[in-house]
ROKE-438729 format. One record per residue (C-alpha): x, y, z. Coordinates in steps of 0.25 Angstrom, whole numbers, padded with zeros to 4 digits. Layout:
! ROKE-438729
<xx->X&yy->Y&zz->Z>
...
//
This chain:
! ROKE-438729
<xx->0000&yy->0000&zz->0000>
<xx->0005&yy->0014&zz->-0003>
<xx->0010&yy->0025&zz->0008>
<xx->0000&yy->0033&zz->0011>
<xx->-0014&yy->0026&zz->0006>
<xx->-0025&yy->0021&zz->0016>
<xx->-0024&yy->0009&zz->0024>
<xx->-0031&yy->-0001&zz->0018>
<xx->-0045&yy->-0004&zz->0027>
<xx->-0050&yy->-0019&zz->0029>
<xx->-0065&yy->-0019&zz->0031>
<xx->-0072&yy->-0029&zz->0037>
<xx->-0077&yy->-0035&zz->0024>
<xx->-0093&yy->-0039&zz->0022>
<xx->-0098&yy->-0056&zz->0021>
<xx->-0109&yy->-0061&zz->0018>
<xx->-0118&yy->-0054&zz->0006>
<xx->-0122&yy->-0039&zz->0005>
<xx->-0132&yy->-0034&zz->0015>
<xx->-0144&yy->-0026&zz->0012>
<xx->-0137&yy->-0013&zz->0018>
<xx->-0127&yy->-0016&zz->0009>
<xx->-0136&yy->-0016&zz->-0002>
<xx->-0142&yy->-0004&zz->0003>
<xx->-0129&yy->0003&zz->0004>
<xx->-0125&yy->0001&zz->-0010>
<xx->-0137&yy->0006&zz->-0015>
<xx->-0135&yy->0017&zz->-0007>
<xx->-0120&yy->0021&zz->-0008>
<xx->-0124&yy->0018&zz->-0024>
<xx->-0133&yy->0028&zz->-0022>
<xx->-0125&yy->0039&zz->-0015>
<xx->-0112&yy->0038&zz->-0025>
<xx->-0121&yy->0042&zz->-0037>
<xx->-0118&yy->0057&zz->-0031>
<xx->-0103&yy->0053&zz->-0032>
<xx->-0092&yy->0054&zz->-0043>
<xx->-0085&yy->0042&zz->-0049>
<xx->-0071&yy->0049&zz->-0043>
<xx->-0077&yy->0049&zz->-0029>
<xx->-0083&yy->0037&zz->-0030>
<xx->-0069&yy->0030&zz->-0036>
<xx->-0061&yy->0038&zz->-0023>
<xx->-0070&yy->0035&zz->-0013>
<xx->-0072&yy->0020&zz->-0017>
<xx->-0058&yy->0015&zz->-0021>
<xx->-0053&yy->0022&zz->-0006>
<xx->-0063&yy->0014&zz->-0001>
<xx->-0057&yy->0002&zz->-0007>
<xx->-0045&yy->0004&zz->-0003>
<xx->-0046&yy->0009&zz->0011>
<xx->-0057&yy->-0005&zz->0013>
<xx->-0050&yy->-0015&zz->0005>
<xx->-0059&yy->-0016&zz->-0005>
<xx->-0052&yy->-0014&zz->-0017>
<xx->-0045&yy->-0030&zz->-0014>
<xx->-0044&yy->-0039&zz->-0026>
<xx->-0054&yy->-0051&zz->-0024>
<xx->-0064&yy->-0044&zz->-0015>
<xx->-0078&yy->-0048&zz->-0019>
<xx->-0085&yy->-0037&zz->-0024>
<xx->-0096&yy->-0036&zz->-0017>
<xx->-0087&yy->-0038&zz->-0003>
<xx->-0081&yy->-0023&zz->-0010>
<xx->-0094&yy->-0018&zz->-0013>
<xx->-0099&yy->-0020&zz->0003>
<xx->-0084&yy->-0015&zz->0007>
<xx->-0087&yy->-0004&zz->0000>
<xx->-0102&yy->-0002&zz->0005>
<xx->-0095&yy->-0003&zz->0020>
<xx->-0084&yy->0009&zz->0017>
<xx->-0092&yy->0019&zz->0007>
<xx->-0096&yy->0031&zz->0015>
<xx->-0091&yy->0024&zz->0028>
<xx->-0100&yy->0012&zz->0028>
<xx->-0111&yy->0023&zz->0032>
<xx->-0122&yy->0017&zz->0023>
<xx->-0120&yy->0003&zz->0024>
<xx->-0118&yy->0006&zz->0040>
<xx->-0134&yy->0015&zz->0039>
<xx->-0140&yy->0004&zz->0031>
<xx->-0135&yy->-0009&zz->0038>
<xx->-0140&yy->-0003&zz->0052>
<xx->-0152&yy->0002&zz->0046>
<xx->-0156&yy->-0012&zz->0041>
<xx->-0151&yy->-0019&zz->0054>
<xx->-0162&yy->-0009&zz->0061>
<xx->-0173&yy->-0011&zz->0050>
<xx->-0173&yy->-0027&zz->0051>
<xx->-0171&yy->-0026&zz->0068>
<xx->-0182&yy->-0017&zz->0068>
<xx->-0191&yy->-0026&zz->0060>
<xx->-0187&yy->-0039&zz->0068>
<xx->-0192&yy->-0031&zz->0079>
<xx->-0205&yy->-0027&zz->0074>
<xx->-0207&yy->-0042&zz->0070>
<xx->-0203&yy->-0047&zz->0084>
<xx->-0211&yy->-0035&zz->0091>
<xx->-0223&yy->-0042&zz->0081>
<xx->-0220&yy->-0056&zz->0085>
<xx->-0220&yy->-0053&zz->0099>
<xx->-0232&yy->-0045&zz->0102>
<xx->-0240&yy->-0053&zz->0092>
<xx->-0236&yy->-0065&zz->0102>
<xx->-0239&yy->-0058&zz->0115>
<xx->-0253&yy->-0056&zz->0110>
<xx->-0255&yy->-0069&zz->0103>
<xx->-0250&yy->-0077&zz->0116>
<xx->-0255&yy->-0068&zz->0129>
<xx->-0260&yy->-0078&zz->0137>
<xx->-0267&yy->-0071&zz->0151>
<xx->-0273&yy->-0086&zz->0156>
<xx->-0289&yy->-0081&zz->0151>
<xx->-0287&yy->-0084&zz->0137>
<xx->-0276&yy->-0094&zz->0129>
<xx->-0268&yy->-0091&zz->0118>
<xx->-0276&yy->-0092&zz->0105>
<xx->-0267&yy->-0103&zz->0098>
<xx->-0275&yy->-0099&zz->0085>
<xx->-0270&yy->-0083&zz->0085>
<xx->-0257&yy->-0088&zz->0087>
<xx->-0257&yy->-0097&zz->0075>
<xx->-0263&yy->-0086&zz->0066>
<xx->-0252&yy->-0074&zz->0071>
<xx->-0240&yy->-0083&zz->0070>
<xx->-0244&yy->-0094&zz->0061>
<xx->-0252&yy->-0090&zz->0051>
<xx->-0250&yy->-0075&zz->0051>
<xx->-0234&yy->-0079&zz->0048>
<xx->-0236&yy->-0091&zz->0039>
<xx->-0246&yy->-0083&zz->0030>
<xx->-0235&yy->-0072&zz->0028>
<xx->-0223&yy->-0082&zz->0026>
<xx->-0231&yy->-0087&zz->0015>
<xx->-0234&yy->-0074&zz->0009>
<xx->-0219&yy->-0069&zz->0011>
<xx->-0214&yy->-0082&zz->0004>
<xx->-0224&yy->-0077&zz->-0009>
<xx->-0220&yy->-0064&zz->-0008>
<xx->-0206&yy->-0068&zz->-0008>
<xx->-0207&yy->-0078&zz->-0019>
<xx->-0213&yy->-0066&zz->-0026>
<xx->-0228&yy->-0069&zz->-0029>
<xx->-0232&yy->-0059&zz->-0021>
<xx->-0239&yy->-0048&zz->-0028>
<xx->-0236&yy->-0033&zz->-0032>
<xx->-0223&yy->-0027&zz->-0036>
<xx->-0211&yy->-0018&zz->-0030>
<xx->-0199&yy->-0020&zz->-0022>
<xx->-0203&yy->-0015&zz->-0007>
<xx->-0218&yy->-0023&zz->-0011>
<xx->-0211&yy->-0036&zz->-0009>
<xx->-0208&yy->-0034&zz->0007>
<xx->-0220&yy->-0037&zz->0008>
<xx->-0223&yy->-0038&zz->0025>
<xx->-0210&yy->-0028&zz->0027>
<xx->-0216&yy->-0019&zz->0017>
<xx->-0223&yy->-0009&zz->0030>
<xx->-0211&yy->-0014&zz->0038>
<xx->-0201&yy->-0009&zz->0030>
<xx->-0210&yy->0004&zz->0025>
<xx->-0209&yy->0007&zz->0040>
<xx->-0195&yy->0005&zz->0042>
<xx->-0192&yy->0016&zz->0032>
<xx->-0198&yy->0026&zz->0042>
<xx->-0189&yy->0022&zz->0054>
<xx->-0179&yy->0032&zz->0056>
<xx->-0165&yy->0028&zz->0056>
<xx->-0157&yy->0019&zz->0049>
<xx->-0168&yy->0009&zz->0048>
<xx->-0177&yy->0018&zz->0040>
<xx->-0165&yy->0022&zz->0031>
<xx->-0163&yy->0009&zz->0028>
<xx->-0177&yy->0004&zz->0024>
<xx->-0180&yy->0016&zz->0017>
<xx->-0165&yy->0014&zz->0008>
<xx->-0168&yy->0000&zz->0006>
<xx->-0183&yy->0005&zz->-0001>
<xx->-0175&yy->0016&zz->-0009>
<xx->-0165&yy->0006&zz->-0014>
<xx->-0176&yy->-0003&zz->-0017>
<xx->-0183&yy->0008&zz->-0025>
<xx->-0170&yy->0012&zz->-0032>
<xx->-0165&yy->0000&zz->-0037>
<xx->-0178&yy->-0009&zz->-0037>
<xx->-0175&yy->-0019&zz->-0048>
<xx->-0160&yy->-0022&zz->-0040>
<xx->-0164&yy->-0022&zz->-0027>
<xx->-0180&yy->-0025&zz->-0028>
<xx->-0175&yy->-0041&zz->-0024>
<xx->-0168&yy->-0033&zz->-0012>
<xx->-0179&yy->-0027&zz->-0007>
<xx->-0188&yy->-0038&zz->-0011>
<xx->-0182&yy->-0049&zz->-0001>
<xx->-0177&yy->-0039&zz->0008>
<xx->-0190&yy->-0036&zz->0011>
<xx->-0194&yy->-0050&zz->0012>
<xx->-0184&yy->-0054&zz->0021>
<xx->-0189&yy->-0042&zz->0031>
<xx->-0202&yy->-0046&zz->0028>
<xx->-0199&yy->-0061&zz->0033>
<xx->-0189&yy->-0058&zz->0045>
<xx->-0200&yy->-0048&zz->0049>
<xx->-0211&yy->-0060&zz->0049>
<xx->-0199&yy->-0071&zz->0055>
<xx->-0197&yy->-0063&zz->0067>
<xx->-0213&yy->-0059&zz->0069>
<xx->-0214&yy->-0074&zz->0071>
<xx->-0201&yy->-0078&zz->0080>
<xx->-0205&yy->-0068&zz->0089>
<xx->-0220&yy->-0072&zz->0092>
<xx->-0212&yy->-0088&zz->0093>
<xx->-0202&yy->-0082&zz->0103>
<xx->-0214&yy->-0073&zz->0110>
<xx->-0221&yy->-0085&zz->0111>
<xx->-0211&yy->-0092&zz->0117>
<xx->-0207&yy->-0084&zz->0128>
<xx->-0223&yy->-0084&zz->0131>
<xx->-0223&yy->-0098&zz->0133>
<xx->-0211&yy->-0100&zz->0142>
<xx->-0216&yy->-0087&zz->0150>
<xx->-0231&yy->-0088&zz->0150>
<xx->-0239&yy->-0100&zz->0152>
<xx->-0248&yy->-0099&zz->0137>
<xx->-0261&yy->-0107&zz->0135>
<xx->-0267&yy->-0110&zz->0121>
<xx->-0280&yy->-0111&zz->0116>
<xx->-0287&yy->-0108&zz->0102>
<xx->-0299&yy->-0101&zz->0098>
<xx->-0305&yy->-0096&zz->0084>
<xx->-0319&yy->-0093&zz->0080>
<xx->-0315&yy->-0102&zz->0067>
<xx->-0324&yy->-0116&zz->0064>
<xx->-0311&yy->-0123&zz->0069>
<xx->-0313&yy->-0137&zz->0077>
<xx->-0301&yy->-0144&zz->0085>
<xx->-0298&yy->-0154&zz->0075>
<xx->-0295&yy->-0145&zz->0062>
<xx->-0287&yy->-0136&zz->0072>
<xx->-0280&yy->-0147&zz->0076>
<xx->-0278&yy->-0154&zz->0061>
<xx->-0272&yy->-0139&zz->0055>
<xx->-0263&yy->-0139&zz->0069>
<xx->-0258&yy->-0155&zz->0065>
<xx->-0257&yy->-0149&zz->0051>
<xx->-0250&yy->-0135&zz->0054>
<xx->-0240&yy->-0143&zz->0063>
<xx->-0236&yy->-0153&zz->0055>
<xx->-0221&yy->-0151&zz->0057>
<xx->-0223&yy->-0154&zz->0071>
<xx->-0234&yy->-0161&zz->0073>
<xx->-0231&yy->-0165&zz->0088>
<xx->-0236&yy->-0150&zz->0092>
<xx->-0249&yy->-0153&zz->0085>
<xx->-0262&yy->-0150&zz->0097>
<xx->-0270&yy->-0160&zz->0099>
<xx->-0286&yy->-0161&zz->0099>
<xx->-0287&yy->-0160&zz->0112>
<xx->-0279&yy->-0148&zz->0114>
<xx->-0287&yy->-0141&zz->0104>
<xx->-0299&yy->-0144&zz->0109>
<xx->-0295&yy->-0140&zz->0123>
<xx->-0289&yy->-0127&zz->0121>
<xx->-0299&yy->-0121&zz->0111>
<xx->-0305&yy->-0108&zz->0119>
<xx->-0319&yy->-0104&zz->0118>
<xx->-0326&yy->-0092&zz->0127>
<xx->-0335&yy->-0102&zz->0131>
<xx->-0323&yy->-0109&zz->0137>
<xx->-0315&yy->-0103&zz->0150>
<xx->-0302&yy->-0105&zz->0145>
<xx->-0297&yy->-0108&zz->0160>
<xx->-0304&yy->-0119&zz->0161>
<xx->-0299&yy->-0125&zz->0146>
<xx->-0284&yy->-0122&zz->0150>
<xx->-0286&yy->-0130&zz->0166>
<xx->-0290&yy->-0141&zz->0159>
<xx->-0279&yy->-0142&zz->0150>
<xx->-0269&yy->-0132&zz->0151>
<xx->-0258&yy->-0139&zz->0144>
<xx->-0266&yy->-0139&zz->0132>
<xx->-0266&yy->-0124&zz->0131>
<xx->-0252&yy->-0124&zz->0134>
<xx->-0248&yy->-0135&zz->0122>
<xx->-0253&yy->-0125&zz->0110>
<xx->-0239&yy->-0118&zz->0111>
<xx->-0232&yy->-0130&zz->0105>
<xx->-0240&yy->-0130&zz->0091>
<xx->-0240&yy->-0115&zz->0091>
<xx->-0226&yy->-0115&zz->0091>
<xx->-0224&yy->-0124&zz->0081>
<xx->-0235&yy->-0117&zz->0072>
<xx->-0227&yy->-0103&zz->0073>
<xx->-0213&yy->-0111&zz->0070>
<xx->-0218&yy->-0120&zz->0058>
<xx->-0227&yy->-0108&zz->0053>
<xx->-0221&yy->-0095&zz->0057>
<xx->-0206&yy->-0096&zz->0060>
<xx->-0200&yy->-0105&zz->0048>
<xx->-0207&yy->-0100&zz->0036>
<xx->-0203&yy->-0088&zz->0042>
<xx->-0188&yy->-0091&zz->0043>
<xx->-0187&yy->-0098&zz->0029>
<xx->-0193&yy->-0084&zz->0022>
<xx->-0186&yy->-0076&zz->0030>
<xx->-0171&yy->-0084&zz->0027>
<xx->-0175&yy->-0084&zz->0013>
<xx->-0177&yy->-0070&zz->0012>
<xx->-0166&yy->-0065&zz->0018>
<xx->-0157&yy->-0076&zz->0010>
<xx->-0165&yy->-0069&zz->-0003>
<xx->-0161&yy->-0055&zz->0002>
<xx->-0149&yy->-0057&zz->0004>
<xx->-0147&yy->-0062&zz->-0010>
<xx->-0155&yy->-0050&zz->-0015>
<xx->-0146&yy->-0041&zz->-0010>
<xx->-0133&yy->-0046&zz->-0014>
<xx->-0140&yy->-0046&zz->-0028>
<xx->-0142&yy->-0034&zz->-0027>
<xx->-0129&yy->-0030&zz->-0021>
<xx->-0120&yy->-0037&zz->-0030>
<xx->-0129&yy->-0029&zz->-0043>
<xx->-0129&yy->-0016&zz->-0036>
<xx->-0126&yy->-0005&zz->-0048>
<xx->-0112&yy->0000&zz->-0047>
<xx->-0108&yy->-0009&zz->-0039>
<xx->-0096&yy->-0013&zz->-0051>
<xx->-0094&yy->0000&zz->-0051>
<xx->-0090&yy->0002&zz->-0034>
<xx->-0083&yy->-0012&zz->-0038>
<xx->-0075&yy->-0003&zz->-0048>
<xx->-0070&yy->0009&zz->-0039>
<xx->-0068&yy->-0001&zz->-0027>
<xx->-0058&yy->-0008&zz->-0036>
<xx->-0052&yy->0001&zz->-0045>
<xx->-0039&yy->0011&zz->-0040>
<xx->-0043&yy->0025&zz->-0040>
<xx->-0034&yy->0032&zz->-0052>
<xx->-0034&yy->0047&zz->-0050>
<xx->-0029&yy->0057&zz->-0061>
<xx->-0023&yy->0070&zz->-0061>
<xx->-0028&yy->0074&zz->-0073>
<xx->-0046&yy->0072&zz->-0075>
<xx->-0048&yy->0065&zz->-0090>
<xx->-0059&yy->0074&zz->-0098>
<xx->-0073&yy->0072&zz->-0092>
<xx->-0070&yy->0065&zz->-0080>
<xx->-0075&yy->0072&zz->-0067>
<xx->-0083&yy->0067&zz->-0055>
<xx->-0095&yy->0064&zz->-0062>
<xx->-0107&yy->0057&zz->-0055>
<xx->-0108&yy->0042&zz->-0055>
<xx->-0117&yy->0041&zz->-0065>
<xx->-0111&yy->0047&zz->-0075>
<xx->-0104&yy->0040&zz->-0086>
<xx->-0092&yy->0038&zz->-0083>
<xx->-0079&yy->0045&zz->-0088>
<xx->-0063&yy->0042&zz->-0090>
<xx->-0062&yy->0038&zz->-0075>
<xx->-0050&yy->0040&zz->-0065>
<xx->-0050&yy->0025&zz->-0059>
<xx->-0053&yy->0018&zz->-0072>
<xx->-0040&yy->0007&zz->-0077>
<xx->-0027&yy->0009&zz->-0077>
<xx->-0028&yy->0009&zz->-0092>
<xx->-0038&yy->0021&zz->-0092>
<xx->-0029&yy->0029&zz->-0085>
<xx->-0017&yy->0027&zz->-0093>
<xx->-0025&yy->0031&zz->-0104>
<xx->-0030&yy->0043&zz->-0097>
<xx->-0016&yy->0049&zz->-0094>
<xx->-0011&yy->0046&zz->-0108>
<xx->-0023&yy->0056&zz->-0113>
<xx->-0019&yy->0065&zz->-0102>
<xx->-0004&yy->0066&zz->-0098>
<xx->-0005&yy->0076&zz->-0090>
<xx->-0014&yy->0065&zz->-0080>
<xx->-0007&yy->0059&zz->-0068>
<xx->-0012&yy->0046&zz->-0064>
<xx->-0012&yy->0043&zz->-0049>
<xx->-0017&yy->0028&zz->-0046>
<xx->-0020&yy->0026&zz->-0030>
<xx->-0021&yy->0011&zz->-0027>
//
């Protein structure tokens, strides 16, 4: 290395594929250097490469490319973003868990004057996330229908038009993500697309895990009974032959006849007197409800929800890797910076978009060429 030039800087370099932040900040970095000159952009790029290491022969390009994302501008955007977007999923696992939870307190209060209705728990954490697992793996196999990228989040559709108003970074964030999205539509609409799923599911994955775990504590802390009740035609034996049916994959669990019959409440019937003469048969529903919210709730969940994070994932490396001027970022990260004393005619610091001019950090060969036109040109190559 030559006296007097900066030490070069290790940084810890990125594993794994590219994050949506990155993504993000691409799109926006992309978005900022359109105000730039190509000369500022070549100087402030190739001391970036030097200065981070990222100029080596055999680093991957898109390692570079998310080197380069960390050292632009101080890492400041990717640093925003990546925070933003921690805060936007935590404060939607929340919101889920704070649903799960108090949905399960008011589904499972038990005061000893009335049971817990097995029937209202089946709909909320059966039913209710079954019907929308199947309706999320339609919409993610795309026969849902309407048109538009934000259109295919679906259930985080309100979610995520709320997020935008938060203040903060989790605000910026969400409100970024739906500018890129709008920008840049047909490259990033698969981004947004299962993106939007994978909220969408995590949302509905932790809904459920956090009634189970509320139910849980309230059966090791409370002593719950069960009964069931509806004002449907719905005798003991078809209850019990959709519960042998439902529970097929456990069918130890099943309730027997009996149980059914004897913990049915009616307002004829003094609940008291029911549970005295068999308690432990209102205690023993827990065991097919439990069951029923794993097999029906908590799996499908997790399968859609590991299958849209694995897609989105994939969806934004896509679209990382395709980026627009990525080859040429690849370009001034790679190339030595060439300065000349003389200017050729027509070069100047014109925006990005223009077209392009004789440039200053173009091949050796170029330059040569340039100084025979213009002897009067000293060439100074900085490694």
């Amino acid at each position: 290395m030559a006296e007097g030039s900066p030490p070069i800087i290790q940084t810890r370099e990125p594993s794994g594929r590219p994050t949506l932040p990155e993504l993000l900040a691409l799109a926006v970095q992309s978005h900022r250097d359109e105000a730039s000159t190509r000369r500022a952009l070549r100087r402030r790029d190739r001391t970036l490469a030097v200065r981070h290491g990222l100029d080596r022969e055999g680093l991957p390009a898109r390692r570079r490319l998310r080197g380069w994302l960390r050292g632009v501008e101080g890492g400041r955007v990717l640093a925003r973003l990546a925070s933003g977007w921690l805060a936007l999923r935590v404060v939607g696992v929340l919101l889920a868990a704070l649903l799960g939870v108090l949905a399960a307190l008011a589904l499972f209060r038990y005061d000893g004057t009335r049971p817990v209705n097995v029937l209202a728990v089946v709909v909320v954490f059966v039913a209710l996330p079954l019907v929308t697992a199947a309706l999320s793996l339609v919409g993610m196999l795309g026969w849902l229908p309407g048109s538009g990228v934000l259109r295919a989040l679906s259930p985080a559709g309100l979610l995520w038009s709320a997020l935008q108003r938060l203040p903060g970074a989790v605000g910026e964030s969400a409100g970024q993500l739906r500018v890129e999205l709008r920008r840049h539509g047909r490259l990033l609409g698969g981004v947004g697309k299962w993106v939007g799923w994978s909220f969408s599911q995590a949302f509905g994955l932790w809904f459920v895990v956090a009634g189970i775990v509320t139910f849980l504590v309230l059966l090791a802390t409370t002593d719950l009974a069960f009964g069931w009740a509806t004002t449907l035609n719905l005798d003991d034996s078809r209850l019990q032959d959709a519960l042998a049916a439902s529970l097929w994959f456990y069918p130890e669990v099943t309730p027997s006849v009996e149980m059914i019959e004897k913990t049915i409440t009616e307002r004829a019937t003094s609940f008291e007197d029911r549970y005295a003469a068999s308690p432990d048969l209102f205690k023993a529903w827990w065991r097919p409800l439990l069951w029923l919210m794993v097999g029906y709730a908590l799996v499908p969940r997790l399968v859609l929800a590991f299958a849209a994070w694995f897609l989105a994932g994939r969806a934004v490396t896509r679209a990382f890797d395709r980026y627009p001027g990525v080859d040429e970022i690849e370009r001034r990260l790679v190339t030595p910076a060439v300065d000349t004393a003389g200017r050729l005619s027509g070069e100047g610091d014109v925006p990005v978009g223009a077209p392009d001019a004789a440039s200053d950090d173009d091949t050796d060969h170029a330059v040569a060429a340039a100084a025979d036109l213009l002897p009067a040109a000293t060439a100074v190559i900085r490694w």
